[in-house]
N, C-alpha and C positions, 0 to 999 in steps of 0.2 A: 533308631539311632540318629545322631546327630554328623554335622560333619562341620569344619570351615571354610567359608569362601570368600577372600579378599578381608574384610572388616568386619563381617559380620556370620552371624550362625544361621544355619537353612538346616531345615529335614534332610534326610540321604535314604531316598526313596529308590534308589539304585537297587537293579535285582543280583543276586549271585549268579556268574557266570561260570567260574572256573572252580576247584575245591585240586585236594589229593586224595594219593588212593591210601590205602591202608590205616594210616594210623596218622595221628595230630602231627605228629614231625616229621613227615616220610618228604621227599623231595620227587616224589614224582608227580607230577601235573596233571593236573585234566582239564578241558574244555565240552561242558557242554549244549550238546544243536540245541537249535534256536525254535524249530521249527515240530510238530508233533511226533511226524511220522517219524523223522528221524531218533527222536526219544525212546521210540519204542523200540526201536533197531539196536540203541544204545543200552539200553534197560537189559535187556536180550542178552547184550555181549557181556557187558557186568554183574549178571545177575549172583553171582557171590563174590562181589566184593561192595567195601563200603569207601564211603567218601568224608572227607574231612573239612573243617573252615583250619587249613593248617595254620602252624606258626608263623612259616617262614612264609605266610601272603600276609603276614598282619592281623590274622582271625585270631581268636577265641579258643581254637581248639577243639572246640565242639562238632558233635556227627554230624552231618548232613543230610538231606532225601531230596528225591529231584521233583518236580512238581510240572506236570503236564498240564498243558494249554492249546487249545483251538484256537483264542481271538487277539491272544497276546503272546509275547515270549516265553520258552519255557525255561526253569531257572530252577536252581539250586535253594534248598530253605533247611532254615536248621531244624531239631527235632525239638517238641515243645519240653519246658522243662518235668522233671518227674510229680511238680505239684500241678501240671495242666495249666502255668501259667508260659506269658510266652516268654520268649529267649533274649536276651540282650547281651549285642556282638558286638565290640568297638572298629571290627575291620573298617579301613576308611576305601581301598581300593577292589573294586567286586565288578571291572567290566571283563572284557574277552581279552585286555593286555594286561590284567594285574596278574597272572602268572608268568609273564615273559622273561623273567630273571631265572626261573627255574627252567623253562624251555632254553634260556641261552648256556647253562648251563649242564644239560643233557648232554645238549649238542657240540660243544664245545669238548665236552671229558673224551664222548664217542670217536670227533674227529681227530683228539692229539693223539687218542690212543692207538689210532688206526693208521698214524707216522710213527709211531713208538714212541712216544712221549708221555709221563705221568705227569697230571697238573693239580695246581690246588687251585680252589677258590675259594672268593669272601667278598658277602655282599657290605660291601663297606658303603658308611654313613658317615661321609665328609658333612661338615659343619650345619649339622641337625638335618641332613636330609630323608626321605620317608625309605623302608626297608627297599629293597630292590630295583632304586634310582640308578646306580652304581655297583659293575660286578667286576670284581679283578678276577684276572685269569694270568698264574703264573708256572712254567715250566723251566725246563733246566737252560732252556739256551735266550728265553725271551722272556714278555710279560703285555699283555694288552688291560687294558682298562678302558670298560663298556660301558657308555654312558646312554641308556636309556629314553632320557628327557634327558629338558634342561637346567633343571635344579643346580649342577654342579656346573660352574665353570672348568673346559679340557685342561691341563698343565702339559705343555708340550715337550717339555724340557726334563722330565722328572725320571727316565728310566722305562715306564711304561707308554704301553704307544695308546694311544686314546682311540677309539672307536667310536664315532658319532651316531646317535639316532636320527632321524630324519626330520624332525624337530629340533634337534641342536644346531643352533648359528654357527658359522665359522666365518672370518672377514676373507678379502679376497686375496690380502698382504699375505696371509698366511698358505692360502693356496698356493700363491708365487713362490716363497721361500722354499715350502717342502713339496714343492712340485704335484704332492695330491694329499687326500685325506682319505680312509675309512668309515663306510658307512653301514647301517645296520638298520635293517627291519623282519619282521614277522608276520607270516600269514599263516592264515586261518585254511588247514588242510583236513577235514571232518573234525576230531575230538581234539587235534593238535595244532601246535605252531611247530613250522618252518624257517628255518634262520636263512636270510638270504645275505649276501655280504657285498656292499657296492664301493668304487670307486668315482670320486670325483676331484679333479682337476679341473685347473683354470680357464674360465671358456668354452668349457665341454660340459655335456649332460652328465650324468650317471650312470658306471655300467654297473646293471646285478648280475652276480653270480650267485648259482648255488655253495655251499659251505664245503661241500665233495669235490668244487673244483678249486679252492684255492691253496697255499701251499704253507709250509714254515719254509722260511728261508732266513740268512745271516741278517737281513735287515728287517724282518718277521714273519708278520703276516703280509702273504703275496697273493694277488689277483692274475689275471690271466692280461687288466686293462695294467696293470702294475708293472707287471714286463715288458708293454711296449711302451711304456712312457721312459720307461730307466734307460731300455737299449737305446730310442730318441734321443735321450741326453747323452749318453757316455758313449755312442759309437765314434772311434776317434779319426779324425779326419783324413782324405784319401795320401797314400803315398803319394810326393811328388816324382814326376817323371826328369828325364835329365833334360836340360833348359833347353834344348832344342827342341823339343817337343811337347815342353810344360805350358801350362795352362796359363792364362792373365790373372790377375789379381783382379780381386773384385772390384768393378765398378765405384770409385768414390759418390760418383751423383749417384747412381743406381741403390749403393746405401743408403746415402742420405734421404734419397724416397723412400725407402724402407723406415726407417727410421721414425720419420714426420708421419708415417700412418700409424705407426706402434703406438708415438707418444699423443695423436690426435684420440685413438681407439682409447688409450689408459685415461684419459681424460673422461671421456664420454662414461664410464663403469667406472668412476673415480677411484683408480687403483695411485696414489698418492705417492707408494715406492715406487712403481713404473717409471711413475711422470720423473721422478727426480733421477734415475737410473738413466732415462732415453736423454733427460736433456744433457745430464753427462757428456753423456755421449756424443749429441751433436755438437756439442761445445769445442771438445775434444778434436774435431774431425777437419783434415787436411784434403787438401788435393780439390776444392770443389769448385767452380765458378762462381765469377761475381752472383747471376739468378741464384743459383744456389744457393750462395752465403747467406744473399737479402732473404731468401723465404725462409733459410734455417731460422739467421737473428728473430723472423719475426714470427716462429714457431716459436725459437727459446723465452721471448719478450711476451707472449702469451700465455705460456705455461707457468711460468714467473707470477703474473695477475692472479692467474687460477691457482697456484699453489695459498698463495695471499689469499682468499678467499677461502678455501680447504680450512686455512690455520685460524679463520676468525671462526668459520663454524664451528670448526673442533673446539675454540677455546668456548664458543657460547654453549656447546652441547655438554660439556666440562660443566658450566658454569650453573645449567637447568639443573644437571645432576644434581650438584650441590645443594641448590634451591628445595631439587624435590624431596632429599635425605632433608634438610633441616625443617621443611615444612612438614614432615612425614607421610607426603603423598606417595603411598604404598604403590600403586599400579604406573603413574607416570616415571617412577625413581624404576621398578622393575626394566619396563620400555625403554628408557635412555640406557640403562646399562647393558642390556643387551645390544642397542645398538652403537653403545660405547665399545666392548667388544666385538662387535662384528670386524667394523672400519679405525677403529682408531688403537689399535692393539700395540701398534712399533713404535719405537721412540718416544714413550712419554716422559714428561719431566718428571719431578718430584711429585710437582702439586697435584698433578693430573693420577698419578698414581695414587695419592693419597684420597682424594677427590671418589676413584674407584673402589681402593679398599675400604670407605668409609661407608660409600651404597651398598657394596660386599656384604659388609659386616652387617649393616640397619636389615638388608632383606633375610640374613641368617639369623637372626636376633627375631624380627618378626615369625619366622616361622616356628622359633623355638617357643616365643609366647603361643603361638595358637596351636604349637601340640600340645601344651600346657595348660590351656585354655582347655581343649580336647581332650587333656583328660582329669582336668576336674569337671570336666560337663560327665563326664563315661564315671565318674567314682559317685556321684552326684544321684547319677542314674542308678548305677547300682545298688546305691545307699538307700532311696527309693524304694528299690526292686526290692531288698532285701528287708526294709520296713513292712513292705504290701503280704509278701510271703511268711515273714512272722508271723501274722495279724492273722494272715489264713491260716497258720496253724495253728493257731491260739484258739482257733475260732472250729477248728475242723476238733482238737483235743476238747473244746467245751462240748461238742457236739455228740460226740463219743460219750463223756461224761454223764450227757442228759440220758440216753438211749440207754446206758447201762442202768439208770438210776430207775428210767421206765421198769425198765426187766424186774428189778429189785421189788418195785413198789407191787407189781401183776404178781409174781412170785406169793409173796409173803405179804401178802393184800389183809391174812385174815389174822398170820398168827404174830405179824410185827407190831412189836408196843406201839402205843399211842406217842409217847417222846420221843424215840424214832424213827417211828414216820413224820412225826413233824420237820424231826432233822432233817431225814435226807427230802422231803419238799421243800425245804427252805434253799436246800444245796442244788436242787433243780432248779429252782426258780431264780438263782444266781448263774449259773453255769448257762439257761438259757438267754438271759441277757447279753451274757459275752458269745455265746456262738452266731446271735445273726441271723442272716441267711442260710445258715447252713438246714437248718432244720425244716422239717414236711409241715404241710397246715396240720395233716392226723397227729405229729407232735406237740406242735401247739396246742392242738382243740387238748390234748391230752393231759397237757398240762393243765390247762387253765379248769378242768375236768378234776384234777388231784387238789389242786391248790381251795378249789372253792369245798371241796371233800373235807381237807382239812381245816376249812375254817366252820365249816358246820359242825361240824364235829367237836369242836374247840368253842362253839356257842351252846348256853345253857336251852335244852329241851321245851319249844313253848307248848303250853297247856293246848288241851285238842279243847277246839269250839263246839258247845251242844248246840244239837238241833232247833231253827228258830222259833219251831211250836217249846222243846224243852226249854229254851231260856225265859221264854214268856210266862211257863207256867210256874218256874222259882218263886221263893216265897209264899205261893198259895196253900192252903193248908190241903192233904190229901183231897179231903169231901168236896171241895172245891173245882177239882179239875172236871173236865168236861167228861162226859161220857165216851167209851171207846180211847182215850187217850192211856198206854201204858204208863205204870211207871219205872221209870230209868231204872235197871239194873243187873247184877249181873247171871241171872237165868234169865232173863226175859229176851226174846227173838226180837232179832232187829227187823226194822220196817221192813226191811225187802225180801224177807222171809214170813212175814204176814199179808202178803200182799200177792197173790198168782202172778205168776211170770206174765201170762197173756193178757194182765189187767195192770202193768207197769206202766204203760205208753197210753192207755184211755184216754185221758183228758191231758188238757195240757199244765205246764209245770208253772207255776205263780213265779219260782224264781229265776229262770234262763227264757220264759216267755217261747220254750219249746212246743209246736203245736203236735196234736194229736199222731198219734203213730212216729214220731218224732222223738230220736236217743236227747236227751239234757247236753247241754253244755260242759265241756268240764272246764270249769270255771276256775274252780278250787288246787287242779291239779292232782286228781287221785287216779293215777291208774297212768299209762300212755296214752296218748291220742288225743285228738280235738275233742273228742266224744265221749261222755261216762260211762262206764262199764254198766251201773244200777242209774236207775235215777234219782235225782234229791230227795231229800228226806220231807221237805215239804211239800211236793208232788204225792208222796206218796203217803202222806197226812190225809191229804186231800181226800185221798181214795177212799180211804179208811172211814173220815168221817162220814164220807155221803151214804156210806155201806146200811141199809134197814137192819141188816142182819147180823150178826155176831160173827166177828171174823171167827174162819176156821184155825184149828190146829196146825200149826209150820209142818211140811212134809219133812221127811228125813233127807237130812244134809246129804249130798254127793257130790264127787271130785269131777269136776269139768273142768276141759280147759275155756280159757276164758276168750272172749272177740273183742271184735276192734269197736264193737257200736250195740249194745242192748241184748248183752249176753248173760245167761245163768253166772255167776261167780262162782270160784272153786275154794277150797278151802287153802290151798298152797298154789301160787302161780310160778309156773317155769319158763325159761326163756326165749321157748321158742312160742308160747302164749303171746306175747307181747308185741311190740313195734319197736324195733331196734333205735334206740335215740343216735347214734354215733354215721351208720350208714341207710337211714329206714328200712331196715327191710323188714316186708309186712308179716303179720303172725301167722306161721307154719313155711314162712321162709328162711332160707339158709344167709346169714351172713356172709358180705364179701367185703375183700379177696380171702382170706383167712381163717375162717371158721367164725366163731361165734364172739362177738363182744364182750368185754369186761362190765362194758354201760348198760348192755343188755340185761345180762344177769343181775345187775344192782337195781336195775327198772322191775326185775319180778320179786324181787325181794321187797324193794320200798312198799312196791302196789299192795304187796302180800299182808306187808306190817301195816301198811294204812287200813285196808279193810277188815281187818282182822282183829288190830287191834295187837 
């Protein structure tokens, strides 16, 4: 699978981490360990159930299997498809937090339920954001909305209360105004995530709580750090006593030092509302001495310079924005605008809003091209997929085709016409072209074994060659021929029935230059093997003529089976006589794996008709 990042396209060699149970839509999570042992322990617990690449993470829908590891992580994979090719998922998120939307949402139903509250949710996708960026959570008396990441900028103002990830920016302005914000993260507790829920305020760390200790209340969602910030502000100030006995009014100088550290501090963390707040204030302030006045004036006189400087950055950092929206620099325009929202959030003009919404819009528009992008790359692929998987079944159907056309041809080898069997080898020797690879070499040899069957077959019968003492002695007239030489015909015993068995190999053969005790060549092809079953006809000339004596009467003919090298000949050869052309196996051996060859029996048959005649 592919993935985007920034401008351009990279591999997503990321492994599966998380999946669901049951079934492609089910909303229940899973996490699984990383580590072997623990896989096995897992494997164990869930041994009848299955797992999912579900919908709602962005998968495919398709089943899963978990995949065990010694030397690297172990991970979730999908199952190969039913043609044994592999799987193609367009999931783009597969770490240990792409199911966190569903773990917020477990936990979330469990806890309103457990104050008696029904809620809905919906993972909403503000302005092309990816599935589970964004989870609303609404009930009858409230509503939060969980911002995951940073994709979506918070809206503070909208009705629901925003819940920040630990990645999402928030400026300091706005810490100060709503006195804190909501925070959200998840950890990793064996197969599961754990929602923790924290609190942060201005100048103060983070507190986490667990999700069991915090509360609904008229203002929402409450923390345990949430109660003591609200009682801090709204506890209301002590009754006065009756003036005889009441307290002084506070110190004028005493403020004013207070004061000049507040707006020194709000400088230093450039909180911008501060600074204009406090100098208010010291502006404002009576009762102080001359020292006093002069170090106020010249606190307020400095803050003044430094508000003037704030307003030039802000308007330059305004100004990059713009720069970087109309140059289209993707990553610098991101950067300003988060930092545009962090610190520059209050009081903007027109232009500076516009300025904003216009990066807004270029980074939502960008993302909308590269899901776009994403998934013409993912149709792209498919389309691919789905070309490659044709082909293979084109190819696996031709393959099929050939093997039944095999069975066809072995079947009815003896009593199918000759036109078709031409047909159906015509139709193998098509069909084998389109299948490929699919096919064994023993199909191939198999073929190319029918095909050249059928082309002999289809060639006119050439004339059998006489022996090269017979061709020399044509045209002479009978009285002519040499003594001891027969003449051709058909009572007359052939040479190697004139000739004793134990007087075949004597001398050696004029024409394969076979020496004494020594089987002929089979030069010509008759029989199986390297070696001629009789020897040449002019070897065995030879014999004949050197003989003083009158050759004897040919013995009576008897059935033998025949050898691989200088054997008696039998009147009929059978196939296990012979040497197997297709797997060699030697004569009075059994064919393998299968029984007995086709090529086999067609080798005792030919040898039969060649010697025979």
């Amino acid at each position: 699978m592919e993935r985007l990042e920034g401008d351009g396209v990279q591999v997503d060699k990321r492994q599966i981490q998380t999946a669901v149970l049951g079934s492609a839509e089910s909303e229940e999570p899973l996490l699984l360990p990383l580590e072997a042992i623990e896989l096995d322990a897992f494997r164990h617990r869930h041994e009848g159930d299955s797992f999912w690449c579900g919908i709602l993470l962005g998968g495919c829908g398709g089943q899963l299997t978990t995949k065990l590891y010694t030397d690297r992580a172990c991970h979730f994979a999908h199952h190969p498809d039913p043609d044994g090719l592999p799987h193609v998922c367009g999931r783009r998120a597969r770490g240990v937090s792409s199911a966190d939307h569903l773990y917020v949402k477990s936990a979330a139903a469990a806890w309103l339920a457990g104050r008696g509250e029904r809620a809905s949710f919906e993972y909403t996708r503000l302005d092309g954001a990816p599935l589970g960026s964004v989870v609303d959570v609404r009930w009858q008396h409230g509503a939060l909305r969980v911002h995951l990441d940073q994709t979506v900028v918070p809206v503070w103002d909208n009705g629901m209360e925003p819940v920040l990830g630990i990645m999402v920016p928030v400026d300091r302005d706005t810490l100060i105004r709503r006195w804190y914000v909501h925070r959200i993260r998840l950890d990793s507790e064996g197969t599961a995530r754990r929602v923790r829920i924290g609190t942060e305020a201005f100048a103060r760390p983070v507190e986490w709580f667990a999700l069991e200790e915090c509360e609904v209340t008229e203002r929402g969602l409450s923390t345990p750090a949430v109660e003591r910030i609200v009682r801090s502000r709204s506890t209301p100030p002590p009754t006065r006593r009756p003036s005889g006995n009441g307290r002084k009014a506070p110190d004028p100088q005493a403020r004013a030092q207070v004061l000049l550290r507040r707006l020194e501090e709000a400088c230093t963390v450039g909180a911008v509302v501060v600074v204009n707040r406090v100098s208010s204030a010291l502006a404002a302030m009576d009762g102080v001495d001359q020292g006093t006045r002069t170090q106020i004036d010249a606190a307020l006189e400095d803050a003044k310079v430094w508000l003037v400087k704030q307003a030039e950055l802000r308007r330059q950092m305004f100004s990059r924005l713009g720069d970087a929206v109309s140059e289209g620099n993707v990553q610098e325009a991101r950067r300003l605008l988060a930092r545009v929202n962090a610190i520059a959030a209050h009081d903007r003009t027109d232009a500076e809003n516009r300025t904003a919404g216009a990066a807004a819009e270029f980074l939502a528009a960008l993302v909308r091209e590269q899901e776009e992008a994403a998934r013409k790359l993912n149709a792209e692929a498919e389309a691919e997929e789905e070309a490659r998987r044709s082909k293979a079944r084109k190819q696996m159907d031709a393959a099929l085709q050939v093997r039944a056309s095999l069975r066809a041809l072995r079947r009815q080898r003896r009593s199918m016409p000759q036109a078709d069997k031409r047909r159906l080898v015509a139709q193998l020797a098509e069909a084998a072209s389109m299948a490929g690879d699919q096919l064994t070499p023993s199909e191939t040899s198999q073929i190319g074994v029918w095909k050249a069957r059928v082309e002999r077959e289809r060639a006119p019968a050439p004339k059998r060659a006489l022996p090269v003492q017979q061709q020399s002695d044509r045209g002479r007239p009978p009285k002519a021929r040499q003594k001891g030489r027969l003449e051709p015909g058909k009572d007359e015993p052939r040479l190697h029935h004139q000739v004793a068995r134990g007087d075949w190999y004597r001398g050696a053969c004029p024409r394969c230059h076979a020496g004494p005790g020594k089987a002929c060549v089979n030069d010509d092809r008759v029989g199986p093997g390297t070696a001629r079953q009789i020897p040449h006809d002019e070897r065995l000339l030879r014999i004949l003529k050197t003989r003083k004596t009158k050759p004897r009467p040919p013995a009576p003919r008897r059935e033998r089976r025949g050898e691989q090298s200088g054997g008696s000949p039998a009147r009929t050869w059978h196939a296990m006589d012979v040497t197997c052309p297709q797997c060699d196996a030697a004569p009075k051996a059994r064919c393998t794996p299968r029984g007995t060859h086709h090529e086999r029996v067609q080798w005792a048959r030919e040898f039969t008709r060649k010697l025979w005649g």
